[in-house]
C-alpha positions in Angstrom: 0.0 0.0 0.0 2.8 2.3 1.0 4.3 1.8 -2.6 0.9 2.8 -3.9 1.0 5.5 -2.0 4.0 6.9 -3.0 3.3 6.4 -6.6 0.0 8.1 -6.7 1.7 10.9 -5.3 3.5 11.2 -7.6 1.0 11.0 -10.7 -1.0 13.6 -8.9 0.9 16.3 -7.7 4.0 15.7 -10.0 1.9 16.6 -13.0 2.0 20.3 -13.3 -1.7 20.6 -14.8 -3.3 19.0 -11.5 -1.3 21.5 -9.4 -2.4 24.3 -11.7 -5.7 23.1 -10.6 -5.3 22.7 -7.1 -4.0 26.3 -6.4 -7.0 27.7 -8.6 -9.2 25.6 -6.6 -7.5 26.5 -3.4 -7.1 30.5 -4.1 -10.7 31.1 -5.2 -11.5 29.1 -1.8 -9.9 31.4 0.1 -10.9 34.4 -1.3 -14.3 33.2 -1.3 -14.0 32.5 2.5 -12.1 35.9 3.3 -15.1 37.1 0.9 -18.0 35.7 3.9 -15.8 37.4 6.7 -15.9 40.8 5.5 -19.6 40.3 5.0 -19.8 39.1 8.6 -17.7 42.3 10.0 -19.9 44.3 8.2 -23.3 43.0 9.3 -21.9 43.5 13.1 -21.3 47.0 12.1 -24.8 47.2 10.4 -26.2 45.2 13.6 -24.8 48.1 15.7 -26.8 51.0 14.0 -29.5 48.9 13.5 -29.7 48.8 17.5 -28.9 52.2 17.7 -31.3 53.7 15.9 -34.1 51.6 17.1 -33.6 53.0 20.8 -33.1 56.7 19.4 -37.1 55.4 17.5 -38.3 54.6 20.7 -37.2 57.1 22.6 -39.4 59.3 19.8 -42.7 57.7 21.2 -44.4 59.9 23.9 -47.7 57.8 23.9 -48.2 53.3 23.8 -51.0 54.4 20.6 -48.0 55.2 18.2 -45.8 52.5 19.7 -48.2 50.0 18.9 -48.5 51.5 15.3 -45.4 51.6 14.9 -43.6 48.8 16.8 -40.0 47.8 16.5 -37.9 46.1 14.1 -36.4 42.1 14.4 -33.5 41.2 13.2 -32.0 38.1 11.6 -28.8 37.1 12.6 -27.1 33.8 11.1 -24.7 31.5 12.6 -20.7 32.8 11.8 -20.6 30.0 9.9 -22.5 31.6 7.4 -19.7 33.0 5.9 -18.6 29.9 3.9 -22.6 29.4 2.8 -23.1 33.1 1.8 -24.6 32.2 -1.3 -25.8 28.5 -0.3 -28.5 29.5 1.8 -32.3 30.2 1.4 -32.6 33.5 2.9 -30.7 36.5 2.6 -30.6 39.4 4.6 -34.1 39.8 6.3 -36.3 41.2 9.0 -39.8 41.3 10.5 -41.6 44.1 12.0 -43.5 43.3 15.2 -46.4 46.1 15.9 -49.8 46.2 16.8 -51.3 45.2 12.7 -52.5 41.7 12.2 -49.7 41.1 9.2 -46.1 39.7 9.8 -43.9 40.3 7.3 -40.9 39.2 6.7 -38.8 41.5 4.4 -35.4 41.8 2.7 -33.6 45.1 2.2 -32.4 46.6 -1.4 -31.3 49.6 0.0 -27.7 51.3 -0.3 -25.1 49.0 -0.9 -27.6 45.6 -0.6 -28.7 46.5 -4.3 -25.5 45.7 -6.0 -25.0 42.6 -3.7 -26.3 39.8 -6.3 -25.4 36.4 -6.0 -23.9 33.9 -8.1 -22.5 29.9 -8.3 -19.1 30.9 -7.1 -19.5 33.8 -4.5 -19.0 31.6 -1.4 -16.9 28.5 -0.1 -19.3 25.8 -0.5 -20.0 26.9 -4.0 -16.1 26.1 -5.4 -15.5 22.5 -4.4 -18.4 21.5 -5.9 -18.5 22.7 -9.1 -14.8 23.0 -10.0 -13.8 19.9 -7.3 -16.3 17.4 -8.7 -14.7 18.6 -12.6 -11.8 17.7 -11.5 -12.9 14.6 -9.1 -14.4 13.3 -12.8 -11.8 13.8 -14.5 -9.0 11.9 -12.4 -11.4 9.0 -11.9 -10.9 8.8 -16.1 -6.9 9.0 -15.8 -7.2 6.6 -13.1 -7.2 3.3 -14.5 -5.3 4.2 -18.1 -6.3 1.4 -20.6 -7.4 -2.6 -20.7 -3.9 -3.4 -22.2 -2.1 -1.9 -19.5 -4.2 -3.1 -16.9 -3.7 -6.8 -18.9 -0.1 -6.3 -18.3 -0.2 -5.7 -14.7 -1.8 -9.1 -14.0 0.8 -10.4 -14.8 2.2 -9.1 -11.4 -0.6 -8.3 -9.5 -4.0 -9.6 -9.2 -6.5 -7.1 -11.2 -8.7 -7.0 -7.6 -5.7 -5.7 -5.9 -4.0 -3.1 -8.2 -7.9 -1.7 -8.9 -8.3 -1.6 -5.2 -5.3 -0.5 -4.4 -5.1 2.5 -7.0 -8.5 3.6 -6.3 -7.7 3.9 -2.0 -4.1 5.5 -2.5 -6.0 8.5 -5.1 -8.7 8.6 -3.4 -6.4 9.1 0.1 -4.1 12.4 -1.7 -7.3 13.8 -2.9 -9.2 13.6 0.5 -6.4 14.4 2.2 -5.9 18.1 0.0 -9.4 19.0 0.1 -9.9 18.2 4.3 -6.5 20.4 4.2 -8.1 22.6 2.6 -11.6 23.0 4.4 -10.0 22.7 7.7 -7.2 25.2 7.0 -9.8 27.8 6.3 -11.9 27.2 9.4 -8.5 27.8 11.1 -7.8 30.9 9.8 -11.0 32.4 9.9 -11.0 31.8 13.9 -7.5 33.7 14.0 -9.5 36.1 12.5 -11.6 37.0 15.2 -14.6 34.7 14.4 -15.6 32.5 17.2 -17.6 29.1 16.7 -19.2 27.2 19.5 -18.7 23.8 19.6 -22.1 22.6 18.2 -20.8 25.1 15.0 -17.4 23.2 14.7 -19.0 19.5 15.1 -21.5 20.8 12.3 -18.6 22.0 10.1 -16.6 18.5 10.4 -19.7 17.0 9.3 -20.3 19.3 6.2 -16.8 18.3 5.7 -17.6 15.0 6.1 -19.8 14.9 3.2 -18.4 17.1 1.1 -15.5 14.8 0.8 -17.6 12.2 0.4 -19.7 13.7 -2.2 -16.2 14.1 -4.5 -15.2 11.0 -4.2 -18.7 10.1 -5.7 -17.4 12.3 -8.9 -14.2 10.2 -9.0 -15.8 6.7 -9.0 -18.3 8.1 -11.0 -15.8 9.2 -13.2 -13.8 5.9 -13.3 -17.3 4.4 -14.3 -18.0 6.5 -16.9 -14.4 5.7 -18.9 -14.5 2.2 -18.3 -18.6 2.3 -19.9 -17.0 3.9 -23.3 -13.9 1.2 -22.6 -11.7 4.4 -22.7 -12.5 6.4 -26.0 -12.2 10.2 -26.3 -16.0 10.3 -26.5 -15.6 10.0 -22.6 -15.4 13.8 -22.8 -18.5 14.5 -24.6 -20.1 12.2 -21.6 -18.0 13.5 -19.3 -19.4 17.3 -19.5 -23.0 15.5 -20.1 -22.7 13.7 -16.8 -21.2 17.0 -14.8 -24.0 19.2 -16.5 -26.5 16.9 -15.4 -25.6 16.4 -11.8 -24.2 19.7 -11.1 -27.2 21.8 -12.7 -30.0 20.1 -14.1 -31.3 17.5 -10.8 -30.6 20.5 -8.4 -32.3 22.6 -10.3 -35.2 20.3 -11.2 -35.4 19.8 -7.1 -35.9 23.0 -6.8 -38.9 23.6 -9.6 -40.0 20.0 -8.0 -40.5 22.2 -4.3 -41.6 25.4 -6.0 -44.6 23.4 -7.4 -45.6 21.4 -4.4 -45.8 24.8 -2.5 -48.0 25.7 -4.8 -50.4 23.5 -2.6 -50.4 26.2 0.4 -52.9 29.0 0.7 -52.0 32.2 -0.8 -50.0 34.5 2.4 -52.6 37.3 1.6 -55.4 34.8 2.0 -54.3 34.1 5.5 -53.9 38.1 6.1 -57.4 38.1 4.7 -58.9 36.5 7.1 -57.5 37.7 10.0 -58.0 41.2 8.9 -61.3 40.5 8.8 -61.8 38.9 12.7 -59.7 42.3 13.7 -62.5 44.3 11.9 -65.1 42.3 13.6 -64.6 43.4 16.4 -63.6 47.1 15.5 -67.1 47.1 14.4 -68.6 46.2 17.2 -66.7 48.8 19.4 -67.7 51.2 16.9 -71.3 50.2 17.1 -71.5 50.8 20.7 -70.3 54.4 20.1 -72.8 54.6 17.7 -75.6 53.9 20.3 -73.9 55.9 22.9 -72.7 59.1 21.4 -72.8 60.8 25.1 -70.7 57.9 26.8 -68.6 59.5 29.5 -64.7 59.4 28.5 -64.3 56.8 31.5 -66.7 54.8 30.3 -65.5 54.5 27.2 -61.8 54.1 28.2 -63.9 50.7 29.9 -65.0 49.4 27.0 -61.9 50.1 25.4 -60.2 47.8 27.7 -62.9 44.7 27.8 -62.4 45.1 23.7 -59.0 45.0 24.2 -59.8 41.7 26.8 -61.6 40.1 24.2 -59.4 41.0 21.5 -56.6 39.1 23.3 -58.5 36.1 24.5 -60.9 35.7 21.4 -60.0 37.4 17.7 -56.0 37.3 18.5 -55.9 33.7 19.8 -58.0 32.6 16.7 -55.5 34.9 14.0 -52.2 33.5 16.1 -54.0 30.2 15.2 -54.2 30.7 11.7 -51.1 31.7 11.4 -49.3 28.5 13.3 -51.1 26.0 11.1 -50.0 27.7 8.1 -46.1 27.7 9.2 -46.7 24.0 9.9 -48.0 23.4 6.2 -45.0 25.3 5.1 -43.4 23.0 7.1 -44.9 20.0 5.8 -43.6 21.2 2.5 -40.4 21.2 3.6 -40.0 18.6 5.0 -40.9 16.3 1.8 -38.4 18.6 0.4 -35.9 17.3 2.2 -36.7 13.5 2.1 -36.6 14.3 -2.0 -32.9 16.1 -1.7 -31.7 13.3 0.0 -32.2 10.7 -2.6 -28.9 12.2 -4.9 -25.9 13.5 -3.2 -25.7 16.9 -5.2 -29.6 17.9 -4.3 -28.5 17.3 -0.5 -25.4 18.7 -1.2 -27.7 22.1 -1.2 -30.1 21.7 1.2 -27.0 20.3 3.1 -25.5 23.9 2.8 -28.7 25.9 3.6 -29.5 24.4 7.0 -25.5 24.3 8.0 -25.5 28.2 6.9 -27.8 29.0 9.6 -30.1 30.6 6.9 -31.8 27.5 5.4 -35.5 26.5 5.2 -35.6 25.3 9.2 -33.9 28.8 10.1 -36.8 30.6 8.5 -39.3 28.5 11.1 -37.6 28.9 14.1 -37.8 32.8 12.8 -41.5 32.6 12.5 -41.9 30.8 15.4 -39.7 33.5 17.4 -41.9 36.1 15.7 -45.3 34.2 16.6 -44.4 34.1 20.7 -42.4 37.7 20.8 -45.6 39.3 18.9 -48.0 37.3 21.3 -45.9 39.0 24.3 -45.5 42.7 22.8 -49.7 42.6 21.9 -50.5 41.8 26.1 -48.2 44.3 27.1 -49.3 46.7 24.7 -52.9 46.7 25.8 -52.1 46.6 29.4 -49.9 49.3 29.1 -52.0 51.3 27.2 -55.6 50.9 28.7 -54.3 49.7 32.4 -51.4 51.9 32.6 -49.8 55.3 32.9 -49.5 56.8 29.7 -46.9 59.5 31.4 -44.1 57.5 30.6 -43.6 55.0 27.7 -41.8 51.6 28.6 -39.7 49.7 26.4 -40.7 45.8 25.5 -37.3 44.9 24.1 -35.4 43.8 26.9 -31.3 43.3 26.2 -31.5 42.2 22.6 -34.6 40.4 22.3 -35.2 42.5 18.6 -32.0 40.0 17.0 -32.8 37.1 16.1 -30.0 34.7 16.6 -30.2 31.7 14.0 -28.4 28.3 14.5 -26.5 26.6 12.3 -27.5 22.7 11.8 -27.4 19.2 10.0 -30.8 18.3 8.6 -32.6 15.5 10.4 -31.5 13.0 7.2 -27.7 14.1 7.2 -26.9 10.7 8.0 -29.1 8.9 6.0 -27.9 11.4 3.2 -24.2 10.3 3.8 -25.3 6.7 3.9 -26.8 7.2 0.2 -23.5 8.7 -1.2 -21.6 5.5 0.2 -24.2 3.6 -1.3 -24.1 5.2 -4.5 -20.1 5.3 -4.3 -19.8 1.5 -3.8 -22.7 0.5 -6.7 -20.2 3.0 -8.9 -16.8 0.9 -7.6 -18.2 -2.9 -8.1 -20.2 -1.8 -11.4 -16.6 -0.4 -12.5 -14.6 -3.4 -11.5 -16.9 -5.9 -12.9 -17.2 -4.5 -16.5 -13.2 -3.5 -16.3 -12.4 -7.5 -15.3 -14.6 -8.4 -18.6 -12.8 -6.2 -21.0 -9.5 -7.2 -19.5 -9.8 -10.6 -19.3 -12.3 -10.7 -22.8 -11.4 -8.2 -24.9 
C-alpha cells in the first residue's frame, strides 16, 4: 500500500496541470471564505446602528397608541458560519416588523449598498468544491485506470482486484487528504480572525466536511465508471461534460422547480392576512357600534369598554389569528420537509439543502424565525394593551429587553444528514463494483 501511495503521489501532484488546478481551486476558496468574513464584520457594524437607531425610534414615542402602530424592528442574525454558505443559503438578509397590525412580514432590504450585492455559483466557499472539485474529481477517476492493455499487463504481477483496489484507495487518500486540508485550514484561519464558533458550529462543520469529501469521491468513481462504460474512448469527454451538466445543474435545479410546485399546494399569504383582517375588523365594528348607540358615553366609560375590547381581542380574535397563522407555518413545514426526504435521494440535491441548513439561513432557520416572531408578537400585543388601557401613559416603557429584537439563528445538520451520507456510500460502492466488474470483462475478454 505504501508503494501505492508513493506512486499516486507522484501521478497527482508531480503533473504540473493537476497543481495548476489545485492552487485555482485553493485560491478562489480562500478568497471566497475571506469574501463571507468581511460580509460578517460588516453586518456587526450594520447590527450596531440597527440597534442604535431603534432606541433613538423609541425614545421618539411619547404615547403606547403610536408604539403600537409603529412597533419595533427584528433582526436576523445567522450563525458565523455563514460565511462559507453566503450564497448556499435560502434567505438573505431579512427582518420582521413586530407592531400592533394583524400582518407579519418578513422583508429583505435593497437599499444602499444591498442593491448591488447579487449572487452567483461561485460567491461563497461551499459553491467552489463542488463545481470545479467534482470537474476535476471526474476527470481523475478517467486517468485513473489508463487502458485494458495496460491493466492486462499488470496481472501479470498483480492480481487485477488488488492493483484496482489498491489504485483507487491510495488517489482517493491524496485527494481527500488536500481537500480536508483545505476546508479545515480555512476554518483555522477564519478563527484567527476574530470569528468564534461554539462547539455545536465546529461539530457541524466537520460533518459538512464529512460529506463534502464524500460527495467528491462520488465524482471520482463516477468518473472511473464513466471511462470504463466507453472502454476508454475520447467520447468520454463529450459524456464526461454531459454527466457534470446533469448532476451539477440540471437535478438541483429540477429539485428546486419540484419544491416550487408542491408549494403551490399552500394558501396564498394574503389569503391568511385576509382573514385575520377580517376577525380584527369584527370586532372594530362592534366597538364602533357601541359608540354609535352611545354618542354621550362618559370618557371613563369608554376608556372601559376600550379595555374589555381589548380583553376580548386578546383572548378571542387574537388567539384565533395567532391560530391561523401557526397551522400555516406548519403546512410550510410540511412542504419542507418532503423537500428534504426528496434532496436526499442524490448526493448533489443534498449537497444544497445540506448547505442551507449548515449556513444558519436554510429552510428550518426561517421557522424557528416565524416561530420566534409568533411568541415575541404574542408578548409585545399583552403588554401593549395593558400598558396602554391599564397603565400610565406619562411615561412609555420599552418591550425589548437586552436584545430580544436580534434574532440569533443556529446553524444545523438536517434530520436525514446521516441517511444522506449513507446514500453517497451507497451510491459510491454500486459505482466501484459496477466499475470493476465491467473492467475485469474487458481485460480478461477483450
Amino acid at each position: 500500500m505504501l508503494a501505492f501511495l508513493r506512486f499516486e503521489r507522484r501521478r497527482l501532484f508531480g503533473e504540473k496541470k493537476n497543481l495548476i488546478f489545485l492552487g485555482f481551486i485553493s485560491l478562489f476558496s480562500a478568497y471566497f471564505v475571506w469574501s463571507g468574513l468581511n460580509e460578517q464584520r460588516q453586518f456587526q457594524a450594520e447590527k450596531k446602528i440597527f440597534i442604535n437607531f431603534e432606541k433613538e425610534k423609541f425614545s421618539q414615542f411619547v404615547t403606547y397608541a403610536q408604539y403600537g402602530g409603529f412597533g419595533f424592528r427584528l433582526l436576523y442574525e445567522a450563525s458565523p458560519l455563514n460565511l462559507f454558505f453566503v450564497n448556499s443559503s435560502v434567505l438573505q438578509d431579512v427582518e420582521s416588523n413586530i407592531d400592533g397590525l394583524e400582518t407579519i412580514k418578513v422583508e429583505s432590504s435593497f437599499k444602499g449598498n444591498k442593491l448591488f450585492l447579487k449572487r452567483g455559483y461561485f460567491k461563497d466557499f461551499a459553491g467552489i468544491p463542488f463545481i470545479f472539485g467534482s470537474l476535476f474529481m471526474l476527470y481523475l477517476g478517467h486517468l485513473a485506470l489508463v487502458s485494458p492493455a495496460y491493466l492486462r499487463f499488470m496481472t501479470g504481477r498483480m492480481a487485477l482486484k488488488k492493483y484496482y483496489a489498491l489504485t483507487t484507495a491510495a488517489r482517493l487518500f491524496w485527494l481527500d487528504l488536500f481537500f480536508v486540508s483545505l476546508g479545515l485550514g480555512l476554518f483555522f484561519l477564519v478563527q484567527l480572525g476574530g470569528v468564534a464558533f461554539s462547539g455545536s458550529e465546529k461539530k457541524i462543520f466537520l460533518s459538512y466536511l464529512l460529506f463534502l469529501v464524500l460527495l467528491l469521491n462520488f465524482f471520482y468513481l463516477l468518473g472511473q465508471l464513466t471511462s470504463v462504460l466507453v472502454r476508454f474512448r475520447k467520447v468520454f469527454f463529450l459524456w464526461f461534460f454531459i454527466i457534470w451538466f446533469i448532476c451539477i445543474f440540471l437535478l438541483p435545479e429540477s429539485n428546486r422547480i419540484s419544491v416550487f410546485n408542491k408549494s403551490r399546494v399552500l394558501e396564498s399569504a394574503e389569503k391568511v392576512n385576509l382573514e385575520k383582517f377580517r376577525t380584527l375588523m369584527a370586532l372594530e365594528k362592534k366597538f364602533r357600534d357601541y359608540l354609535k348607540v352611545n354618542p354621550a358615553a362618559p370618557l371613563d366609560q369608554i376608556r372601559q369598554m376600550q379595555k374589555k375590547f381589548a380583553v376580548q381581542f386578546i383572548n378571542n380574535s387574537f388567539l384565533l389569528n395567532t391560530g391561523l397563522e401557526t397551522k400555516y407555518l406548519r403546512d410550510v413545514e410540511k412542504v419542507i420537509a418532503s423537500h428534504e426526504r426528496q434532496s436526499v435521494l442524490f448526493p448533489t440535491t443534498f449537497y444544497h439543502f445540506l448547505s442551507g441548513e449548515a449556513s444558519g439561513k436554510g429552510y428550518y432557520g426561517y421557522l424557528d424565525f416565524m416561530d420566534y416572531i409568533i411568541g415575541l408578537r404574542n408578548r409585545f400585543m399583552q403588554f401593549y394593551l395593558k400598558n396602554r388601557y391599564e397603565g400610565n401613559e406619562a411615561t412609555v416603557e420599552s418591550f425589548v429587553k437586552n436584545d430580544e429584537n436580534i434574532f440569533r439563528s443556529r446553524s444545523r445538520l438536517p434530520k436525514t444528514f446521516w441517511f444522506g451520507l449513507l446514500v453517497t456510500v451507497f451510491y459510491g460502492a454500486v459505482f466501484l463494483v459496477l466499475a470493476y466488474w465491467l473492467l475485469r470483462r474487458q481485460v480478461f475478454q477483450p
